[in-house]
C-alpha positions as CSV (number, residue, x, y, z in Angstrom):
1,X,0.0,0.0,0.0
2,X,1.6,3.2,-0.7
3,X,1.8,6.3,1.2
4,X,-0.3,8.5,-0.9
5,X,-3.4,5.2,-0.3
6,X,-2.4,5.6,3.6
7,X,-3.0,9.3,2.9
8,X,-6.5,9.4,1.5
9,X,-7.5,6.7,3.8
10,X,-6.8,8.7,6.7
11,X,-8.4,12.0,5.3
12,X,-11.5,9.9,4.6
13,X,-11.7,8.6,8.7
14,X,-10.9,11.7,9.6
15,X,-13.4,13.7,7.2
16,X,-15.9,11.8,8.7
17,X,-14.4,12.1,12.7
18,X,-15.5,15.7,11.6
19,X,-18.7,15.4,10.0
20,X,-19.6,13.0,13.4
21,X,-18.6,15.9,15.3
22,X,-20.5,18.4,13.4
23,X,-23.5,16.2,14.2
24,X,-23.1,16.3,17.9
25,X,-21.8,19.8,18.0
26,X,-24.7,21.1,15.4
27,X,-27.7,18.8,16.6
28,X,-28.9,21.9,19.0
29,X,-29.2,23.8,16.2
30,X,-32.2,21.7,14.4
31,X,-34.0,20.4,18.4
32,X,-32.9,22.9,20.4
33,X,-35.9,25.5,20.3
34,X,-38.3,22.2,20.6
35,X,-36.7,21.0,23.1
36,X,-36.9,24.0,25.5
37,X,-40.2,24.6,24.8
38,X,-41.5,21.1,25.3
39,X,-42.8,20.2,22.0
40,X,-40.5,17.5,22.2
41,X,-38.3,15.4,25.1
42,X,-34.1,15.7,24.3
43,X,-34.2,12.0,23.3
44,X,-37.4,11.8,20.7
45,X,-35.9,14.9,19.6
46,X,-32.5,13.6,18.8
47,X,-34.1,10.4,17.2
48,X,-36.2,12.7,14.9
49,X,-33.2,14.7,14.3
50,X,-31.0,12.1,13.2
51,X,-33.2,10.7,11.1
52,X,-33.8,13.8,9.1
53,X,-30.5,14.8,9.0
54,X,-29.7,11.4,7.0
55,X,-32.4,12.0,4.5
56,X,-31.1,15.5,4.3
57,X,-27.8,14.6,2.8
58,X,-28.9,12.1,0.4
59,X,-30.8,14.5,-1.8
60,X,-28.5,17.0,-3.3
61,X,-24.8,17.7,-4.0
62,X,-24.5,21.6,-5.6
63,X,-22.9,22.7,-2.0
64,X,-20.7,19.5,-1.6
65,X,-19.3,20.6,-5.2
66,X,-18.4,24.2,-4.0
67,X,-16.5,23.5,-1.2
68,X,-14.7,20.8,-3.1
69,X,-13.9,23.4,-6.3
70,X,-14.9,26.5,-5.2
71,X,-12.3,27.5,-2.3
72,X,-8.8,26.8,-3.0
73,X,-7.4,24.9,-6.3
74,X,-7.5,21.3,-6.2
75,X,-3.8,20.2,-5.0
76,X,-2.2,17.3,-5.7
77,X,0.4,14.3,-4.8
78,X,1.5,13.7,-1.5
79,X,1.6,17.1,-0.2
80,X,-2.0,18.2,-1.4
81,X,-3.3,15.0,1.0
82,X,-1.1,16.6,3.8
83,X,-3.1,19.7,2.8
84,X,-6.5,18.7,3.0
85,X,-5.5,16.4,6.3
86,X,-4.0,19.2,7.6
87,X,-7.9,21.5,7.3
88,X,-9.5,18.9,8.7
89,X,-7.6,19.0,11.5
90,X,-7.9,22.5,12.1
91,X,-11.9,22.8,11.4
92,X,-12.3,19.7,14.2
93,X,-9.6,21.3,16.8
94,X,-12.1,24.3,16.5
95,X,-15.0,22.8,17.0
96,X,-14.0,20.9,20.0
97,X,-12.7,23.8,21.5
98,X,-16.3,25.9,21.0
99,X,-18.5,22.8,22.1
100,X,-15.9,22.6,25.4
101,X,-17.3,26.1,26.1
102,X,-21.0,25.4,24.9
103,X,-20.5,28.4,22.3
104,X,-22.7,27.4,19.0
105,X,-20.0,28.8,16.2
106,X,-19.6,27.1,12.8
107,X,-18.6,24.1,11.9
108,X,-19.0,25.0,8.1
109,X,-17.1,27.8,8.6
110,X,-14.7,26.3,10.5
111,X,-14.0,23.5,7.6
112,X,-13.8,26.4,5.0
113,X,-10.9,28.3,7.6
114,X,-8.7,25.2,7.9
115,X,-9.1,24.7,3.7
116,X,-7.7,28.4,3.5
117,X,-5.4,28.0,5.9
118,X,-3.6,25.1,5.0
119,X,-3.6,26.1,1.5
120,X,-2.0,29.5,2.7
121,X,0.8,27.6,4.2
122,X,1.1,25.1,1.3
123,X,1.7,28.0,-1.4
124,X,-1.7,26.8,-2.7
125,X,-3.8,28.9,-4.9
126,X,-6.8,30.1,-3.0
127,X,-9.8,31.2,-4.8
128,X,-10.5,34.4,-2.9
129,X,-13.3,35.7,-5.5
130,X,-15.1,31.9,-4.3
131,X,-14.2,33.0,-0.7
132,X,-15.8,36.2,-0.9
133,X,-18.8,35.4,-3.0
134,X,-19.7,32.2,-1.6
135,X,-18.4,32.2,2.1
136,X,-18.1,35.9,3.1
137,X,-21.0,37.3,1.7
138,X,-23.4,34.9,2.7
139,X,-21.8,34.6,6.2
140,X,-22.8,37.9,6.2
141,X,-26.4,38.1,4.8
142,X,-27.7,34.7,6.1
143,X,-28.2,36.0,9.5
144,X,-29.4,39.2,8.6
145,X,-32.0,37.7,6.5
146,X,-33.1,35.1,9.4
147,X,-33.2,37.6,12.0
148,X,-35.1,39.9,9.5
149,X,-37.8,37.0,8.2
150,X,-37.9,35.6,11.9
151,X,-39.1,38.6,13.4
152,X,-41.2,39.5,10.4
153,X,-42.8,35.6,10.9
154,X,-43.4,36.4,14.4
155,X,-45.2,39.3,14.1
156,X,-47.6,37.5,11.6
157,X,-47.9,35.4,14.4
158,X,-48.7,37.3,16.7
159,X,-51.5,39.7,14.6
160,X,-53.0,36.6,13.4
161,X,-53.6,35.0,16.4
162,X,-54.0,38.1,19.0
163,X,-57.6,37.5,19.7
164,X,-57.3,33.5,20.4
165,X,-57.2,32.0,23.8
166,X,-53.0,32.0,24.7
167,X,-53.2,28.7,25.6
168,X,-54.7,27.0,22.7
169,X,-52.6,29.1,20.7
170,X,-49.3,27.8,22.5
171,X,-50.7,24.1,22.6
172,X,-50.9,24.5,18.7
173,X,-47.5,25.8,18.0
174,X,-46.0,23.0,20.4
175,X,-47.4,20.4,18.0
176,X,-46.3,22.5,14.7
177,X,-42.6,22.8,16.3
178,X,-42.4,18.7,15.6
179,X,-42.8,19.8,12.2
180,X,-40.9,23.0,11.9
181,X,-37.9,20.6,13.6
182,X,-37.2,17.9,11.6
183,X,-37.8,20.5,8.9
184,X,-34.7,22.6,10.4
185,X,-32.8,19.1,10.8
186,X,-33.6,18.4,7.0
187,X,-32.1,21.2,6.3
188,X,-28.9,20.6,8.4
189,X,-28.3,17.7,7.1
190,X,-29.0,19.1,3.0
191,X,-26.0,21.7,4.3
192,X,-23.7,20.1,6.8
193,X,-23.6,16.6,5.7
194,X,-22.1,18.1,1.9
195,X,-19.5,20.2,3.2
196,X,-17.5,17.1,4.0
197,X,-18.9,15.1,0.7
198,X,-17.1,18.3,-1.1
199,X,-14.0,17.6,1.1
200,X,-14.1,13.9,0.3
201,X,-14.2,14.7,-3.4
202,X,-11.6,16.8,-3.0
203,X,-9.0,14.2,-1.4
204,X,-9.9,12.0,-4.6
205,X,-9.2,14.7,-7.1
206,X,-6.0,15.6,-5.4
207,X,-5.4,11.7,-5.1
208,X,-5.9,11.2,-8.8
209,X,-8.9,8.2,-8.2
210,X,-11.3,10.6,-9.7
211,X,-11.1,14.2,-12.3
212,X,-14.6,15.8,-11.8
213,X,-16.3,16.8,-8.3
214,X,-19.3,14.6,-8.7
215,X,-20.0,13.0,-5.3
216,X,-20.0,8.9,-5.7
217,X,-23.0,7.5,-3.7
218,X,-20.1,5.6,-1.1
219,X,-19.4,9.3,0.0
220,X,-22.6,10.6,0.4
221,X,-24.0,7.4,2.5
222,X,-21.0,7.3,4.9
223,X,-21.3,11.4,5.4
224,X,-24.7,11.4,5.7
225,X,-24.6,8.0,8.1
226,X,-21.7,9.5,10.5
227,X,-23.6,13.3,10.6
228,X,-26.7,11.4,11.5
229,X,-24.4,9.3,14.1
230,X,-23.2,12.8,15.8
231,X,-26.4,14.3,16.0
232,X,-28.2,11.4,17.8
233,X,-24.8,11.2,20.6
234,X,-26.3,14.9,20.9
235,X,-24.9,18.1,22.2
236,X,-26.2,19.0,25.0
237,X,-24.1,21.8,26.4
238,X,-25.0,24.2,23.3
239,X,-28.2,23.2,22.9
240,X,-28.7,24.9,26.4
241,X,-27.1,28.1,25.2
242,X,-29.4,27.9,22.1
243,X,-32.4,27.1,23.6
244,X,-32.3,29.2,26.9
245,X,-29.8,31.3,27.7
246,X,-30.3,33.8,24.6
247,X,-33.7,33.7,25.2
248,X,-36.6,32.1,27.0
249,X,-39.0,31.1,23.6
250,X,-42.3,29.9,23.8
251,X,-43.5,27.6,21.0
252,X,-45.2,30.1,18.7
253,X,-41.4,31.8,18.7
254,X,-39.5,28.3,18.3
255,X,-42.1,27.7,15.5
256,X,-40.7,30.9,13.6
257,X,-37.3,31.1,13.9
258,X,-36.8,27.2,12.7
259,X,-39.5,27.9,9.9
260,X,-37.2,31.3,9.0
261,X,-34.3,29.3,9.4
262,X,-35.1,25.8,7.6
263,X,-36.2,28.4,4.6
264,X,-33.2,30.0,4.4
265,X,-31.1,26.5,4.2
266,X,-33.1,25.4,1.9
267,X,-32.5,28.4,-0.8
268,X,-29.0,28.6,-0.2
269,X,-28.9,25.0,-0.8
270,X,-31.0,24.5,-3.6
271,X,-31.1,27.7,-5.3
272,X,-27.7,29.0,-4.3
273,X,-25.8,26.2,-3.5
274,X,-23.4,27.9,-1.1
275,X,-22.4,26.7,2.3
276,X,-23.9,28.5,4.8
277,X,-23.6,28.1,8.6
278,X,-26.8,26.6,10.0
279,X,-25.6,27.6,13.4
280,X,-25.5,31.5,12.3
281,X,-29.1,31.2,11.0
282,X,-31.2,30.0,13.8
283,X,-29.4,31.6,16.4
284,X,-29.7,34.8,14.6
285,X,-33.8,33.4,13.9
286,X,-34.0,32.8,18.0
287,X,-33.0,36.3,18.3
288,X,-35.1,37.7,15.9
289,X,-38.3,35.8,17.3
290,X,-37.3,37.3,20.6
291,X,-37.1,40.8,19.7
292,X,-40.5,40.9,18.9
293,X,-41.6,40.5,22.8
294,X,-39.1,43.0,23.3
295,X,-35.5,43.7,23.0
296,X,-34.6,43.5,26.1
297,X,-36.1,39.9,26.4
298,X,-32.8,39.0,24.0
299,X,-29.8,38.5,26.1
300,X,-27.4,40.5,24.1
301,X,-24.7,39.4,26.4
302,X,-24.7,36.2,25.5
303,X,-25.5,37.2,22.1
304,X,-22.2,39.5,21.8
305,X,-20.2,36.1,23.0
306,X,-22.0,33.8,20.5
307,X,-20.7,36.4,17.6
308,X,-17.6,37.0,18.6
309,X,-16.9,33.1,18.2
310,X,-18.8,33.5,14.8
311,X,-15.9,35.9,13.8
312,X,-12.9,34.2,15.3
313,X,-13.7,31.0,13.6
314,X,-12.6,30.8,10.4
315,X,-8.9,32.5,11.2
316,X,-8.4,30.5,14.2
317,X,-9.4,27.6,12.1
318,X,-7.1,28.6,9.5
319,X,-4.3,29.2,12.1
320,X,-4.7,25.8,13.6
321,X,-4.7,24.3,10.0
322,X,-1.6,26.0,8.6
323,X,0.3,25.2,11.9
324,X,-0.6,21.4,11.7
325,X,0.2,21.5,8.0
326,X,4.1,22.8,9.0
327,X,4.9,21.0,11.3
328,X,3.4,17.4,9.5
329,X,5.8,18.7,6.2
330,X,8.6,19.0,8.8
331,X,8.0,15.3,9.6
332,X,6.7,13.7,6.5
333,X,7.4,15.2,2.7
């Protein structure tokens, strides 16, 4: 077996050692709002979850392609597989470090840092015009736009049902969050589960087994199988930060910021197909469902913590990534 084989071997187990823990560390994001408001108990929820997240990343493959073409030229040989082993490695360290602290930042993004990173350090080409268009700028306007449309959804909401009994009402939005769940866990799964299909692809290019970045079916059953995996071991420390400490919601507000937020996965996925962070968009949806009962109900604290993280990601990612790519040259090419 040669070393290149050993090579894309170990970025395959490791690609999915990150996809597993962008299931455990992402799964808040789909149950966390029906969890905290009792629509559904943490295990049901997880089940549901997982299940929808493997159906999820079965059904399309547009974002798995940009990540694997659209951020940094396809390398090649020996050093290429260091490369991509080397932004895995940085997008897990990352993520381990912000589920240690309970802080919901993204994985996606994380996975997109390490890519630049170790390409940086590599003397790869990076294709900054893909970076901009289809990481930056949406990193930007996704949460805008779920904030925006959650609050907007909320105050539909509210008109529409202002002269019902409250506690029918609430009853009826606790049974629609089932729905508005597994659709938000659909949807992490249509995103997620690609981004490390596309790296996957990429290792074969690179390793010379395949010359296009269509995804074979072999990589999109084991990615979606080990993101569904993550998300049923659960993660429980940021779903608490998700689904309390931002704000308390209620079901007719978990009902519109996983509707806003499932909506906005799906275009970006399907229309769009660029990787967005499924973390940014419902916690920015939780927070724009909360500002309708006032802004001070948001806990802008926590808030301001949660976004900081958002922004640190992707360079600590890349430092992490471009350290672990010098010092494994040092010691293997």
């Amino acid at each position: 077996m040669s070393a290149e084989l050993v090579g894309l071997i170990a970025i395959v187990v490791i690609a999915l050692a990150f996809d597993y823990t962008n299931g455990f560390h992402d799964a808040a994001n789909a149950i966390a709002t029906a969890v905290s408001t009792r629509a559904l108990t943490p295990r049901v929820a997880l089940i549901m979850a997982a299940v929808a997240n493997l159906i999820g990343a079965l059904v399309a493959t547009g974002v798995a392609k940009t990540v694997g073409s659209g951020i940094i030229a396809a390398p090649s040989g020996g050093q290429g597989l260091v490369l991509v082993f080397s932004a895995v490695v940085g997008a897990i360290t990352w993520n381990l470090i912000t589920w240690y602290f309970g802080l919901p930042s993204s994985s996606s993004h994380a996975l997109i840092g390490g890519l630049v990173g170790a390409a940086v350090a590599a003397s790869n080409d990076v294709q900054w015009t893909g970076v901009f268009e289809k990481v930056l700028i949406p990193m930007v306007v996704s949460p805008l736009i779920g904030f925006g449309l959650a609050y907007l959804v909320m105050l539909a909401i509210l008109w529409t049902c202002r002269r019902r009994n409250p506690s029918k009402v609430s009853r009826g939005f606790r049974k629609a969050q089932i729905a508005s769940a597994a659709a938000m866990a659909f949807g992490h799964g249509l995103q997620d589960a690609q981004k490390t299909m596309g790296l996957i692809v990429l290792a074969l290019v690179t390793y010379g087994s395949q010359d296009d970045f269509d995804v074979p079916l072999w990589v999109k059953l084991s990615a979606a199988i080990a993101i569904s995996a993550g998300t049923y071991a659960g993660g429980w420390r940021i779903m608490r930060t998700l689904g309390r400490r931002i704000i308390e919601l209620d079901p007719p507000r978990g009902f519109a910021a996983e509707t806003t937020a499932a909506g906005v996965l799906y275009t970006t996925a399907f229309v769009f197909e660029v990787p967005v962070s499924t973390t940014h968009t419902i916690t920015s949806a939780i927070m724009g469902a909360g500002a309708t009962r006032r802004l001070s109900a948001v806990r802008w604290g926590v808030a301001r913590t949660i976004v900081v993280a958002w922004v640190l990601t992707i360079p600590a990612a890349a430092l992490v990534a471009g350290a672990f790519y010098e010092v494994s040259r040092l010691l293997i090419l």
